[in-house]
C-alpha positions as CSV (number, residue, x, y, z in Angstrom):
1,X,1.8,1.3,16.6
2,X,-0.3,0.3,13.6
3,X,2.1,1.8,11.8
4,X,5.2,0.0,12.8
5,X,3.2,-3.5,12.5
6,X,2.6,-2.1,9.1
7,X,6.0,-1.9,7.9
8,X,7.1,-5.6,9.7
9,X,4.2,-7.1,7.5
10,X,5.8,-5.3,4.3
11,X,8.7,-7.0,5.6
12,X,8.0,-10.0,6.5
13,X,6.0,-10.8,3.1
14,X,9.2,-9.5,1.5
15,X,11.1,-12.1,3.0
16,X,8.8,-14.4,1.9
17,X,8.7,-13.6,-1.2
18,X,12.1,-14.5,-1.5
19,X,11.7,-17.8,-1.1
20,X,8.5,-18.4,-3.3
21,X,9.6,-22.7,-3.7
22,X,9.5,-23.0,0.1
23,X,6.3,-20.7,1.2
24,X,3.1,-19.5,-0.4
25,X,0.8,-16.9,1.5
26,X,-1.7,-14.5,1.7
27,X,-0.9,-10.8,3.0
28,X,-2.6,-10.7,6.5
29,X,-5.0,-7.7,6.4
30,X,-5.4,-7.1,10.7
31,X,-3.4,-9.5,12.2
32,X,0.4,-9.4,13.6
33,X,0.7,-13.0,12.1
34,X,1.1,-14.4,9.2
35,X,0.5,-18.0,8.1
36,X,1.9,-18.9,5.1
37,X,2.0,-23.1,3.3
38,X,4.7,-25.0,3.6
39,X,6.0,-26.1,-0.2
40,X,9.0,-27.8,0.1
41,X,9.4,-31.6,1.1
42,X,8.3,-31.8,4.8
43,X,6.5,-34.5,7.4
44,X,3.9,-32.3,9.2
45,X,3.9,-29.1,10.1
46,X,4.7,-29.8,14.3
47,X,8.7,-31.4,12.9
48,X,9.2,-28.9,10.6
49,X,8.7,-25.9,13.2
50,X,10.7,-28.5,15.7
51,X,13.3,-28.7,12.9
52,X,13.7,-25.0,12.6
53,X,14.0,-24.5,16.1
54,X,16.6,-27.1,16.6
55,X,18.5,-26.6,13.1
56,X,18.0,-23.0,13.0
57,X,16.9,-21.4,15.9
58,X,13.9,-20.2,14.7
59,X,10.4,-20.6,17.0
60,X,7.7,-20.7,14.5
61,X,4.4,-22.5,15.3
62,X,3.3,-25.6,13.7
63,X,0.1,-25.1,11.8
64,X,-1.4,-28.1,13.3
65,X,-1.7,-26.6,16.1
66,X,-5.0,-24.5,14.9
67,X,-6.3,-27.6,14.1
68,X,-6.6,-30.3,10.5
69,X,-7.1,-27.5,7.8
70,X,-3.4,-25.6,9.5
71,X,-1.6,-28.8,8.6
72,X,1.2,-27.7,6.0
73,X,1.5,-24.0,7.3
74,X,3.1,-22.2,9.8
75,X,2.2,-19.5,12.0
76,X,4.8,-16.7,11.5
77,X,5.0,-13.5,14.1
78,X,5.5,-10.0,13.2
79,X,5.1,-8.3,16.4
80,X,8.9,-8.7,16.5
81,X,11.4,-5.7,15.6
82,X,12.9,-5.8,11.8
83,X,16.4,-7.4,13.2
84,X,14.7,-10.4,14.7
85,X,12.5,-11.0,11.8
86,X,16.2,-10.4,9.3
87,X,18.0,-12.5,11.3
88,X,15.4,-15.2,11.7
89,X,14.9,-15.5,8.1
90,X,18.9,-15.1,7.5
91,X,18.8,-18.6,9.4
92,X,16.1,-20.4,7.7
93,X,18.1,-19.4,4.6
94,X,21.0,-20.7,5.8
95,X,18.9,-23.6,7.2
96,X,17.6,-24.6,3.9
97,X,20.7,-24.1,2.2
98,X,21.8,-27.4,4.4
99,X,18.9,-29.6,3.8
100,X,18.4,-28.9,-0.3
């Protein structure tokens, strides 16, 4: 098990770093989450997950929601299989794409 969560972290940081002008992060160390900042132009946190979701259909969850300092991030599972984490990054490409 540890090992499969290891290999959706390599790939989920992979995704991200494929889109280095819309998210910064740190590489989680122990968690099956990762919570990376929000660069590009954005309100708060809580619209652009509702964004995603409505635009994209992605579920993310808003930063604020672990309270002030998780304002501009977004909380990002892992302990999803490689296709969902592809295809939910496919749309946020194809999201942003839209909205640039």
């Amino acid at each position: 098990f540890r090992d499969i969560l290891r290999s959706r972290r390599e790939l989920i940081c992979q995704r991200l770093d494929e889109l280095p002008d819309v998210f910064s992060y740190s590489k989680p160390q122990g968690a099956y989450y990762i919570f990376p900042e929000i660069k590009v132009s954005h309100v708060g946190s809580k619209q652009f997950a509702l964004d995603l979701l409505q635009q994209a259909g992605v579920a993310v969850t808003p930063g604020s929601a672990f309270g002030p300092s998780g304002e501009h991030h977004v909380r990002m599972a892992y302990c999803v299989d490689d296709d969902s984490i592809n295809l939910a990054f496919d749309r946020i490409e194809e999201y942003l794409k839209k909205v640039a």
